[in-house]
C-alpha positions as CSV (number, residue, x, y, z in Angstrom):
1,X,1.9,6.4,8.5
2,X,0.4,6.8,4.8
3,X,-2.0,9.0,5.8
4,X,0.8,11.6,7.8
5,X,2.8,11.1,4.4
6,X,0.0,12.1,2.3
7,X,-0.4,15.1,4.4
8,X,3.5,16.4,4.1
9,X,3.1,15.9,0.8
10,X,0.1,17.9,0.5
11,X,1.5,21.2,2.8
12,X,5.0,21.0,0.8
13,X,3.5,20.7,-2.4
14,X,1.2,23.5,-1.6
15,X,4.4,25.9,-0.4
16,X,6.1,25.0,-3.4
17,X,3.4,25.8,-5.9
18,X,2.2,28.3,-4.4
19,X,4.3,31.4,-5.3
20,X,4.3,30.2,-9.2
21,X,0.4,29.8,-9.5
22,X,0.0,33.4,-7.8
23,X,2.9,35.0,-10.1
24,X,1.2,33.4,-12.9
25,X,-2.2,34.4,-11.5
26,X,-1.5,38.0,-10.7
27,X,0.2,38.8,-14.7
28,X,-3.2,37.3,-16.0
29,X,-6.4,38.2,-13.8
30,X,-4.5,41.2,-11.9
31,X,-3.9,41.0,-8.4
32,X,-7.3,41.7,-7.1
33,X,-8.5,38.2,-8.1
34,X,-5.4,36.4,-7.8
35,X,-4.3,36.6,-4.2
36,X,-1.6,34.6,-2.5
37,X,-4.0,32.6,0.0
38,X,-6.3,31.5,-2.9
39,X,-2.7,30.1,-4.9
40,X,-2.5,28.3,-1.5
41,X,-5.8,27.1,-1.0
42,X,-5.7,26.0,-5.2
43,X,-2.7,24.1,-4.0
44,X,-4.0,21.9,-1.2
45,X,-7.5,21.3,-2.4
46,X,-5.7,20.4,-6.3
47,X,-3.9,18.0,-3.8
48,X,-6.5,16.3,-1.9
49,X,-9.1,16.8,-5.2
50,X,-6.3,14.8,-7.6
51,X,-5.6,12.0,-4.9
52,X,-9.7,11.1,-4.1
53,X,-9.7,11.5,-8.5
54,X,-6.8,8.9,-8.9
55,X,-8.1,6.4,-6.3
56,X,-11.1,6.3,-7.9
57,X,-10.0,6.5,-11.6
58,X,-7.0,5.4,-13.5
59,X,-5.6,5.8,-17.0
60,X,-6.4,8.9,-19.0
61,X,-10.2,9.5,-17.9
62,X,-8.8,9.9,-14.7
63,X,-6.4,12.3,-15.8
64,X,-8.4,14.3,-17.7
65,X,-10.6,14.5,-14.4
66,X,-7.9,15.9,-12.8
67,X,-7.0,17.8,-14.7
68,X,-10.7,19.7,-15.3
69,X,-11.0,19.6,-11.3
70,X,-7.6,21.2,-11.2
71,X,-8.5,24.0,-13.6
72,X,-11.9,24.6,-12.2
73,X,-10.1,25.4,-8.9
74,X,-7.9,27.9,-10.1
75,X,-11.1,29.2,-12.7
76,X,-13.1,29.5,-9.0
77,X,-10.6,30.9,-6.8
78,X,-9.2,33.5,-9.5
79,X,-12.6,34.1,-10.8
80,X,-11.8,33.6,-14.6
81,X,-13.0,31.6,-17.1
82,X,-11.6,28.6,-18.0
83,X,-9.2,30.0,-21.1
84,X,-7.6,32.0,-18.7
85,X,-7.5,29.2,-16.0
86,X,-5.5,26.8,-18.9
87,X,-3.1,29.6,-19.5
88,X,-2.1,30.5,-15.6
89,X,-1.8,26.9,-14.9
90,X,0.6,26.9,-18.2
91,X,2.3,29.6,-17.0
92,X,3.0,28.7,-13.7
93,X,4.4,25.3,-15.1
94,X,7.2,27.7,-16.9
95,X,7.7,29.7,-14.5
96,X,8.3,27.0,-11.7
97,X,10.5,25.0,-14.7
98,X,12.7,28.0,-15.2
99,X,13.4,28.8,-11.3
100,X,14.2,25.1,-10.8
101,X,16.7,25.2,-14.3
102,X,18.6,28.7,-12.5
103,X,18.2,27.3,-8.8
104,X,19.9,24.1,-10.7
105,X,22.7,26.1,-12.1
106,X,23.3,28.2,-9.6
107,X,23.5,25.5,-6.6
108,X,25.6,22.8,-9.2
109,X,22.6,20.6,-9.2
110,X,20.9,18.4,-11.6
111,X,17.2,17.6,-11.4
112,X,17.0,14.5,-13.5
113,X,18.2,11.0,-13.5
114,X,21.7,11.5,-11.8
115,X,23.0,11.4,-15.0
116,X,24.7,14.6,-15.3
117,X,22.6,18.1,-16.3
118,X,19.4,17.3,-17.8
119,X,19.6,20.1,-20.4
């Protein structure tokens, strides 16, 4: 059951990031490089690369690891260097946080604690 859990995680996480990552992707490299199946494909193999990483490794070496694989993917797929990589993976991050912020005000939802708005 893990392992069918692992893999819904992987496919929803990949839908979800997915449109940010190409957004971000396409304002940076242009939309020749940065095409909508490669934001996919950064997606599940960020997925699969950062759960073998954090089996293996813990604490912040295995962070930074994951976070040089994760780059790496989106430096390969979006053929760019590895500035550029940082700052769509950046972007993306903002882009996705503002969309959930509207999605939150719009729909009367919070996304943190239960607390109440998280702003």
């Amino acid at each position: 059951m893990e392992f069918v859990g692992a893999l819904i995680g992987i496919v929803v996480g990949s839908i979800v990031t997915a449109p940010f990552l190409w957004l971000a992707g396409r304002w940076i490299v242009g939309g020749q490089k940065a095409k909508f199946t490669d934001a996919v494909w950064i997606g599940i193999l960020g997925a699969v690369v950062n759960a073998v990483i954090g089996s293996l490794m813990g604490g912040s070496i295995g962070s930074l690891a994951q976070l040089i694989a994760y780059l790496y993917l989106v430096k390969t797929y979006f053929e760019t260097g590895w500035g550029n990589a940082a700052i769509i993976s950046i972007i993306a991050v903002i882009i996705m946080a503002v969309v959930l912020v509207v999605l939150g005000i719009v729909l009367g939802f919070s996304l943190g604690a239960g607390y109440g708005p998280f702003f």
